[in-house]
FIDOSE-317494 format. One line per 8 residues: number of its first residue (from 1); their letters; for each residue x negated, y, z negated of N, C-alpha, C, O, CB. Coordinates in nm, 2 decimals. Glycine has a CB too. Example, Ala and Ser with C-alpha at 12.3 -4.5 7.8 and 13.67 -1.06 7.14 Angstrom:
# FIDOSE-317494
1	AS	-1.32 -0.57 -0.78 -1.23 -0.45 -0.78 -1.32 -0.33 -0.78 -1.42 -0.33 -0.85 -1.13 -0.45 -0.90 ~ -1.28 -0.22 -0.71 -1.37 -0.11 -0.71 -1.29 0.00 -0.79 -1.34 0.11 -0.80 -1.41 -0.06 -0.57
***
This chain:
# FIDOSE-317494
1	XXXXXXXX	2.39 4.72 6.04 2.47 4.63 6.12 2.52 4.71 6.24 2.54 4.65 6.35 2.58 4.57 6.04 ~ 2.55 4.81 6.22 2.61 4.93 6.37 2.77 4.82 6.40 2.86 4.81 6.32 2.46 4.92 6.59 ~ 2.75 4.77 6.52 2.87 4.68 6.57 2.81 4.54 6.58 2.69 4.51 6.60 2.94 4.73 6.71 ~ 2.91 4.46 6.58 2.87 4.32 6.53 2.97 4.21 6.57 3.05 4.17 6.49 2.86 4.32 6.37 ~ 2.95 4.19 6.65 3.07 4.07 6.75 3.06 3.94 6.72 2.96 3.88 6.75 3.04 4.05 6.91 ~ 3.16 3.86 6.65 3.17 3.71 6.59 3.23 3.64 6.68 3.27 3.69 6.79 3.24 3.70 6.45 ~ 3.25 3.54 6.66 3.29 3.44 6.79 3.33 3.30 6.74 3.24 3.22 6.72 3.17 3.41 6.90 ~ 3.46 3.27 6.71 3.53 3.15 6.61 3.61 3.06 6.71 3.70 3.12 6.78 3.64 3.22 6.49
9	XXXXXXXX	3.60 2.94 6.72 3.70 2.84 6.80 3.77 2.75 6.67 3.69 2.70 6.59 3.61 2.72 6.92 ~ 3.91 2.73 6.64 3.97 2.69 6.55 3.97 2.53 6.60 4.04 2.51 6.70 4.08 2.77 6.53 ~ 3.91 2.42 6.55 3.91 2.32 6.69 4.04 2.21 6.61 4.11 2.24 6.51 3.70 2.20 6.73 ~ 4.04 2.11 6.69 4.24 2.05 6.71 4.24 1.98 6.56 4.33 1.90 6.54 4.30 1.89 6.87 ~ 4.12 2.02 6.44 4.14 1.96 6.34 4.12 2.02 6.27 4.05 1.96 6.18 4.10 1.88 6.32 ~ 4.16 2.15 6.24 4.13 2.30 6.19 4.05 2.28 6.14 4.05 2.26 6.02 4.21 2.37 6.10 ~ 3.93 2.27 6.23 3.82 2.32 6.16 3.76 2.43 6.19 3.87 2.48 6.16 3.74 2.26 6.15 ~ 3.69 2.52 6.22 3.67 2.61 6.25 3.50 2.60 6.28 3.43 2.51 6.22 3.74 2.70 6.15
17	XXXXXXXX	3.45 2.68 6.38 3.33 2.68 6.46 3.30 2.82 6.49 3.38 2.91 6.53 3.36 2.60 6.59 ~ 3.16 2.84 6.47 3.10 2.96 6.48 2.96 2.94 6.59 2.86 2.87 6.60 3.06 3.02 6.33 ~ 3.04 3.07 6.68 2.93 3.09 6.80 2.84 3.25 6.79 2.87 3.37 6.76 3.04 3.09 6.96 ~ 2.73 3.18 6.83 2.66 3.37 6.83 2.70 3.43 6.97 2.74 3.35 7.05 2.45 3.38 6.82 ~ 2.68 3.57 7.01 2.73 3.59 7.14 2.66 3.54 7.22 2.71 3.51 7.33 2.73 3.71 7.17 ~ 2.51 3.50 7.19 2.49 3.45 7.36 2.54 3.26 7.36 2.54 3.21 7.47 2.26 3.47 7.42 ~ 2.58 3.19 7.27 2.67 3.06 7.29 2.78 3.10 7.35 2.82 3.05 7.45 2.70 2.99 7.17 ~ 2.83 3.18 7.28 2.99 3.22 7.34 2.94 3.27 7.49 3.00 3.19 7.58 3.08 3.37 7.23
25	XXXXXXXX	2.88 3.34 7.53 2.90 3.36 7.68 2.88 3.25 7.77 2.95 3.24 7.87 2.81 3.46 7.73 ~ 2.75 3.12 7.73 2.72 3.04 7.78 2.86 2.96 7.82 2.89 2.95 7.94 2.62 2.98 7.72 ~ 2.93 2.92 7.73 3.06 2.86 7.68 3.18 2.92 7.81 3.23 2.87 7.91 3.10 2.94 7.50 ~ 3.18 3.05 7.74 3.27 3.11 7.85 3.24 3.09 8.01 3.32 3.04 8.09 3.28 3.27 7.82 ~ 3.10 3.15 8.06 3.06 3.08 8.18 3.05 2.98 8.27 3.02 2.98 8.39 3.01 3.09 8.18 ~ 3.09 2.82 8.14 3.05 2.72 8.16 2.94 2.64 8.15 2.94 2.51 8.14 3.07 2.71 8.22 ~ 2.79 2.75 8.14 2.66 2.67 8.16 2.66 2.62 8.00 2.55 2.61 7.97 2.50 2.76 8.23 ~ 2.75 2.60 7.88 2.76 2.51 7.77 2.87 2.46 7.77 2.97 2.51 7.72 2.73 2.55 7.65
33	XXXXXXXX	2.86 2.34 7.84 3.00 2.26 7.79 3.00 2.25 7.65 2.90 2.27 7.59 3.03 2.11 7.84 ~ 3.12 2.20 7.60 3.12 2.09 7.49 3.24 2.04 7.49 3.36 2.07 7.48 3.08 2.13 7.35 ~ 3.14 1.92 7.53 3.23 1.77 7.54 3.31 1.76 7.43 3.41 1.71 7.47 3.15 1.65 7.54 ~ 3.30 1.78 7.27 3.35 1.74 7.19 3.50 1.81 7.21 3.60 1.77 7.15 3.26 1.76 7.07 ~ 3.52 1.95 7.32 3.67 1.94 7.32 3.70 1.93 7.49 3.75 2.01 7.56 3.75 2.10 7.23 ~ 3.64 1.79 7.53 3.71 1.80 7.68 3.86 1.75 7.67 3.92 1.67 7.59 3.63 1.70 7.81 ~ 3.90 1.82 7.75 4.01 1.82 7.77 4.13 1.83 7.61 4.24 1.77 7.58 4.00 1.70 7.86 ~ 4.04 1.94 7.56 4.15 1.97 7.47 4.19 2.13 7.51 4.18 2.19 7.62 4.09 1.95 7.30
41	XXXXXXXX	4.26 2.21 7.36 4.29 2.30 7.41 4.29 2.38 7.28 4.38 2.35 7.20 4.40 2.27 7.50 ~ 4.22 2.49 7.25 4.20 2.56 7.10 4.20 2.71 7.12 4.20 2.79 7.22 4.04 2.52 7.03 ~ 4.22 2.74 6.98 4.22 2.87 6.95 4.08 2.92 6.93 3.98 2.86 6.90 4.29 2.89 6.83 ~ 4.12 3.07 6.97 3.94 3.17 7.01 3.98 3.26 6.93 4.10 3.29 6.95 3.87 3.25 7.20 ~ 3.93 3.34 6.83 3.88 3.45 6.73 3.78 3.52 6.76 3.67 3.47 6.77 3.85 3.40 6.63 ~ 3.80 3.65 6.78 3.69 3.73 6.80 3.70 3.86 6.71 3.78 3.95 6.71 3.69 3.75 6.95 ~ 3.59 3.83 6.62 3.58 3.95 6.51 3.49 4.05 6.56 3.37 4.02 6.57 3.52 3.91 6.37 ~ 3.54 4.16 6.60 3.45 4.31 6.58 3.45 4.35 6.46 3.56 4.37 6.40 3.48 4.42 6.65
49	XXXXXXXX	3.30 4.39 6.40 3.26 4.44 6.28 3.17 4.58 6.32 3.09 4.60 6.41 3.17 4.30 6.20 ~ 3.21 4.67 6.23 3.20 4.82 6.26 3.16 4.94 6.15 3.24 5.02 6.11 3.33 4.86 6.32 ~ 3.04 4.93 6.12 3.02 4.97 5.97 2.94 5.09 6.04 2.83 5.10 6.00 2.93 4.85 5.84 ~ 2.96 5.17 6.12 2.87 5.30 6.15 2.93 5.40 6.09 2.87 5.50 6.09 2.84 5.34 6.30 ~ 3.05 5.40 6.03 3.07 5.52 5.96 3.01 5.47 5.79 3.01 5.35 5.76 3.24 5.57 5.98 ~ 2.97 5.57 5.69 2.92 5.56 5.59 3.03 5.55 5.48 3.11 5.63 5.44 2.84 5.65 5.59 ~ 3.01 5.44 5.43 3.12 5.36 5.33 3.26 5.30 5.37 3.37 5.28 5.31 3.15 5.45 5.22 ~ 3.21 5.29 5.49 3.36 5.20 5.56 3.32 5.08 5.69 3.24 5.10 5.78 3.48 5.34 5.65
57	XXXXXXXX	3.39 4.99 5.67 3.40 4.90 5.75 3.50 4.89 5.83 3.60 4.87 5.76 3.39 4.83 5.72 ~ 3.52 4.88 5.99 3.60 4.88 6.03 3.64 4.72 6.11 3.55 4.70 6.18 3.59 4.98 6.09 ~ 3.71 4.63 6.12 3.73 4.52 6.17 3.84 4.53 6.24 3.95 4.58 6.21 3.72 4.43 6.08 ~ 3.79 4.43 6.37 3.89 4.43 6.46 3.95 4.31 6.53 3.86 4.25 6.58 3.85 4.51 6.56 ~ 4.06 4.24 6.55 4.05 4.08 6.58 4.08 4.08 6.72 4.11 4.19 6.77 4.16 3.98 6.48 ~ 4.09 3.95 6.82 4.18 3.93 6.91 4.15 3.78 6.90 4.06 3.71 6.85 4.16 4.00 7.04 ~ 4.28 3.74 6.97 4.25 3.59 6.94 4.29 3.55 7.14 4.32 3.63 7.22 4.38 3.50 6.78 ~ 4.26 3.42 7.15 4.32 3.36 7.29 4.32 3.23 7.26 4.26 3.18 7.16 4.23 3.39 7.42
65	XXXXXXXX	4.42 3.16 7.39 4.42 3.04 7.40 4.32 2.93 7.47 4.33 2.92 7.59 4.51 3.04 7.43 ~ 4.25 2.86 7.41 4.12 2.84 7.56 4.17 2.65 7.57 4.22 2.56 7.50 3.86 2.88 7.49 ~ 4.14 2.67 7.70 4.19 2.50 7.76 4.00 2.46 7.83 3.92 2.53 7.89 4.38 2.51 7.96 ~ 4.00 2.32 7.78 3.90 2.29 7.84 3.89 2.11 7.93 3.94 2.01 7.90 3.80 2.32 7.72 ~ 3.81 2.15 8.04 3.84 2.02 8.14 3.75 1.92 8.10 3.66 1.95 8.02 3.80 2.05 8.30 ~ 3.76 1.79 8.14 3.72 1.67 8.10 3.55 1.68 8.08 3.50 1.59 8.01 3.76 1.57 8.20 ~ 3.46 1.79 8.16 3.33 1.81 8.06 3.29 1.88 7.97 3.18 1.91 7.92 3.26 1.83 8.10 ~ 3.46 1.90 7.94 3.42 2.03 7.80 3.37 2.17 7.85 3.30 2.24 7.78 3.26 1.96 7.68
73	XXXXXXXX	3.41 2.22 7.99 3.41 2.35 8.02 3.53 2.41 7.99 3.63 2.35 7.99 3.37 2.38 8.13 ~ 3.53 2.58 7.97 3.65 2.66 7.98 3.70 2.63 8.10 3.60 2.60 8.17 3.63 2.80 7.95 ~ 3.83 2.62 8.17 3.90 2.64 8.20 3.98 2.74 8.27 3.99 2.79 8.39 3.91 2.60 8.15 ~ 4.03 2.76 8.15 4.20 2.92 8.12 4.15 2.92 7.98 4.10 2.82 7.91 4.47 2.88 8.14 ~ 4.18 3.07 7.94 4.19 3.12 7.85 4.27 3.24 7.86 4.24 3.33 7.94 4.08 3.14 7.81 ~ 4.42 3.24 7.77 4.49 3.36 7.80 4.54 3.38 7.66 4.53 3.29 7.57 4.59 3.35 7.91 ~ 4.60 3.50 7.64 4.67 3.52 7.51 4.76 3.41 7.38 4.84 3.33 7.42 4.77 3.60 7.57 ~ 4.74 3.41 7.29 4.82 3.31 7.27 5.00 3.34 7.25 5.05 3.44 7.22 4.75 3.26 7.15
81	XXXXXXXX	5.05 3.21 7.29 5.19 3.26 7.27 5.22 3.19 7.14 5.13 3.14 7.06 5.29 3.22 7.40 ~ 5.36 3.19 7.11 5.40 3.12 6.94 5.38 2.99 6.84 5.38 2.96 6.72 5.53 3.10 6.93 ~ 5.35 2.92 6.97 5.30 2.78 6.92 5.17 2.76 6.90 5.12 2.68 6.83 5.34 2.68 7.01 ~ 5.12 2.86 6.97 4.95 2.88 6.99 4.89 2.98 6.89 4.77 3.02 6.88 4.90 2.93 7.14 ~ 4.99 3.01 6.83 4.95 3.14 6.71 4.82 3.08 6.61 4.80 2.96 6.56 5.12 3.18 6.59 ~ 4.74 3.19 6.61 4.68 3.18 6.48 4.72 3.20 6.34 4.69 3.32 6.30 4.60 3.25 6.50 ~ 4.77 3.14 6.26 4.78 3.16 6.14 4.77 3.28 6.08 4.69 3.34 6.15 4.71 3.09 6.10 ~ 4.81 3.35 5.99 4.80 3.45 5.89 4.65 3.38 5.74 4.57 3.44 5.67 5.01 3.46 5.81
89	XXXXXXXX	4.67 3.25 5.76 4.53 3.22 5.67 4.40 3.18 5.74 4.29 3.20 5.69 4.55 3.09 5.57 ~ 4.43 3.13 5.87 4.31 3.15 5.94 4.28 3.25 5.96 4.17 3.29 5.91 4.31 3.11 6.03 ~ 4.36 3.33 6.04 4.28 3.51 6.03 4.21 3.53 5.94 4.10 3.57 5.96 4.37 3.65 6.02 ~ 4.26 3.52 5.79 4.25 3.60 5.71 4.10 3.52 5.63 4.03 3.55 5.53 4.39 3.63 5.63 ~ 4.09 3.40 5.70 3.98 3.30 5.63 3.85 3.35 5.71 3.74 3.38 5.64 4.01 3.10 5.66 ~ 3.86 3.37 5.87 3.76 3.43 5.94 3.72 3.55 5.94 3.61 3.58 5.99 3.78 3.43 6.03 ~ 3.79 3.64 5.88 3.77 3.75 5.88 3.69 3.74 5.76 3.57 3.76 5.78 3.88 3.83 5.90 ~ 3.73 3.73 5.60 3.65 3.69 5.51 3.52 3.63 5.51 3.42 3.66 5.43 3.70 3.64 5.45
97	XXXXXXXX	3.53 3.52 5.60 3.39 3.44 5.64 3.30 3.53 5.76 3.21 3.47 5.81 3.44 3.28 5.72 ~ 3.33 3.64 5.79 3.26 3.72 5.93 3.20 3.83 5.80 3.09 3.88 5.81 3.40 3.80 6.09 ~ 3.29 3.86 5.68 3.24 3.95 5.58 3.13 3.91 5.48 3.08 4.00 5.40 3.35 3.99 5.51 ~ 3.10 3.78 5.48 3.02 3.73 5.35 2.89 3.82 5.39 2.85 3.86 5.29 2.99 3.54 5.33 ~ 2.81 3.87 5.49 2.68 3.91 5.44 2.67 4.05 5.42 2.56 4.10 5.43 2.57 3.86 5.51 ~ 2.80 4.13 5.40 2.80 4.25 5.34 2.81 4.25 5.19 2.90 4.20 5.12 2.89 4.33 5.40 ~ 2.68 4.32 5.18 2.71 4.37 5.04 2.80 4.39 4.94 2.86 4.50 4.94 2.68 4.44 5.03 ~ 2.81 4.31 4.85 2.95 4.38 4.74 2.90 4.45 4.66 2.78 4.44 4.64 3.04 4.29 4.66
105	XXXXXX	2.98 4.53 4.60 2.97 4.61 4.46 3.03 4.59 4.35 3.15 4.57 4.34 3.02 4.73 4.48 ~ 2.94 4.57 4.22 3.01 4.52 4.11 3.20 4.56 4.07 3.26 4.66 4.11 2.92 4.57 4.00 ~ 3.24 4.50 4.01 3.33 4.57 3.95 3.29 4.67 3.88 3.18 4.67 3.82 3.40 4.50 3.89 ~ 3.40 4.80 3.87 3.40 4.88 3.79 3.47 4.88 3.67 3.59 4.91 3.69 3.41 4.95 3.84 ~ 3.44 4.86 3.51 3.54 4.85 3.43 3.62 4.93 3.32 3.54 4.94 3.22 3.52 4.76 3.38 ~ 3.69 4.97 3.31 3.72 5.11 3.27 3.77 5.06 3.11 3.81 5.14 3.02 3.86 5.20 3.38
***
């Protein structure tokens, strides 16, 4: 995996949406609207995943606020402030859901 860039929009019915990087750039650029949030206004997740050191994973988040115009293009996108916060279980649901295709290891039982 080396590094590994995820891309999550939380949309106005918590549901949650997964972009690969080249959707997310289209998105961010504009050349992909989506209508389904014009003129709304959602939460952005961005997971960095970082497994180049051996037996460790490193994960990194940022989130933003994204506003989109009546054809469903970005807008503004800026930090989120308190009202715009991402959750402590959303984080913690995306980040788990960005982890499912790493390998687990049995339990060990002593």
């Amino acid at each position: 995996m080396s590094t590994e860039v995820k891309h999550f929009l939380i949309t106005p019915e918590d549901g949650i949406r997964e972009f690969s990087a080249e959707q997310a750039a289209m998105v961010a650029a504009g050349t992909r609207p989506l209508p389904e949030l014009a003129d709304r206004m959602v939460r952005y997740l961005q997971i960095t995943l970082d497994d180049s050191e051996i037996g460790e994973i490193k994960v990194q988040t940022s989130g933003a606020f994204v506003a989109f115009d009546a054809d469903g293009r970005v807008t503004e996108a800026h930090p989120p402030k308190d009202a715009e916060s991402i959750t402590g279980f959303e984080h913690d649901a995306i980040v788990q859901w960005s982890l499912r295709d790493v390998p687990t290891v049995a339990p060990t039982f002593h």
